[in-house]
C-alpha positions as CSV (number, residue, x, y, z in Angstrom):
1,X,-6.2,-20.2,-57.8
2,X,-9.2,-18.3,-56.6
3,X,-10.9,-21.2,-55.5
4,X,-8.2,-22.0,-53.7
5,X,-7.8,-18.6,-51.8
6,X,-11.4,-18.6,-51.1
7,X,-11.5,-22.2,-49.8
8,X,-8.6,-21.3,-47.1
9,X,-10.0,-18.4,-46.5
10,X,-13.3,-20.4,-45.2
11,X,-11.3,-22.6,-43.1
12,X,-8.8,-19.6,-41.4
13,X,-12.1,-18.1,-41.3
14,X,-13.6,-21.3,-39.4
15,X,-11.2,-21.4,-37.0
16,X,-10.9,-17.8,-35.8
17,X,-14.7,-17.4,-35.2
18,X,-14.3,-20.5,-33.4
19,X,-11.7,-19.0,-31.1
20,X,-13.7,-16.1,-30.9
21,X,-16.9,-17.9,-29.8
22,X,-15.8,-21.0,-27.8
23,X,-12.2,-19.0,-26.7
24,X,-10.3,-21.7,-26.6
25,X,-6.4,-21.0,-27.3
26,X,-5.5,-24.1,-29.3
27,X,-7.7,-22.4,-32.2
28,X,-6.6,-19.2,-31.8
29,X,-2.7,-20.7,-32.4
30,X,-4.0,-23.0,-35.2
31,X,-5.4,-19.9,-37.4
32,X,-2.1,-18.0,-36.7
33,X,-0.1,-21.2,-38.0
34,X,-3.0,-21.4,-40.8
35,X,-1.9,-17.8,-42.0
36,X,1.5,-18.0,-41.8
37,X,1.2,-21.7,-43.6
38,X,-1.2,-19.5,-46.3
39,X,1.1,-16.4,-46.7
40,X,4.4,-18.8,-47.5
41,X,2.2,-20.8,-49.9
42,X,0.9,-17.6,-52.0
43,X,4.3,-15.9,-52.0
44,X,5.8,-19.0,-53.1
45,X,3.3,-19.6,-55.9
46,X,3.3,-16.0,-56.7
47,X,6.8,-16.0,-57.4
48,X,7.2,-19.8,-59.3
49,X,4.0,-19.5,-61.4
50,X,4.1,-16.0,-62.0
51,X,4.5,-16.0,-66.1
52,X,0.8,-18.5,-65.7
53,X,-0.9,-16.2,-63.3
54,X,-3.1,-13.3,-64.6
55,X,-2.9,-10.1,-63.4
56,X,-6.2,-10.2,-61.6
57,X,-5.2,-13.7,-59.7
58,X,-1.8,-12.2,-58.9
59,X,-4.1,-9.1,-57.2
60,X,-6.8,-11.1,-55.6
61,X,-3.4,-13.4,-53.9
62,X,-2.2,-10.1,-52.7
63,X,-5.3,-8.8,-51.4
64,X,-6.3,-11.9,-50.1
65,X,-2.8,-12.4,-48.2
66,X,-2.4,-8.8,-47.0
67,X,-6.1,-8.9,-45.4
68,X,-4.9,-12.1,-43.6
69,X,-2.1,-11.0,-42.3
70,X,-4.0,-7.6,-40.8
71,X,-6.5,-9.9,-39.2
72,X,-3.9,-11.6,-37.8
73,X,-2.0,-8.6,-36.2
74,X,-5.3,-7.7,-34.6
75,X,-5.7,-11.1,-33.1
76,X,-2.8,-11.4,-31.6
77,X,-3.2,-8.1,-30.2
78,X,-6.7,-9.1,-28.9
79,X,-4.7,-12.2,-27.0
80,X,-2.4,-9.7,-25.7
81,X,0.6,-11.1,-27.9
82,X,3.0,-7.5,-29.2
83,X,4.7,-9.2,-32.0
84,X,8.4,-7.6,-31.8
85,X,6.8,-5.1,-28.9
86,X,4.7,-3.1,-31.1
């Protein structure tokens, strides 16, 4: 599981730094699908493999997801985008 969270990481990664250098809107909307894609994914294998999952995977998903998610609320915020007017 840690490879995988690190390898999405890389590419959500990827694409955000790309919006951020080239500014071009269709990467800044594929990196907010890419972390909505990646937070269904992880709670959804969270909850199905959880008796397989150590206690340090299940953290490093958590972590991993709730840092994502942050980012994301900054970025949108950066494009001007108030989720639910916040």
């Amino acid at each position: 599981m840690r490879t995988a969270i690190i390898e999405i990481s890389i590419l959500i990664a990827a694409f955000i730094l790309g919006w951020l250098k080239f500014g071009w809107p269709s990467l800044f909307y594929i990196s907010l699908g890419l972390i909505g894609f990646y937070t269904i994914v992880m709670v959804t294998y969270i909850i199905v493999r959880r008796s397989v999952l150590t206690w340090s995977d299940n953290i490093f998903g958590i972590v991993a997801m709730a840092g994502w998610l942050v980012i994301a609320w900054f970025i949108m915020h950066e494009k001007g985008i108030h989720f639910w007017g916040l």
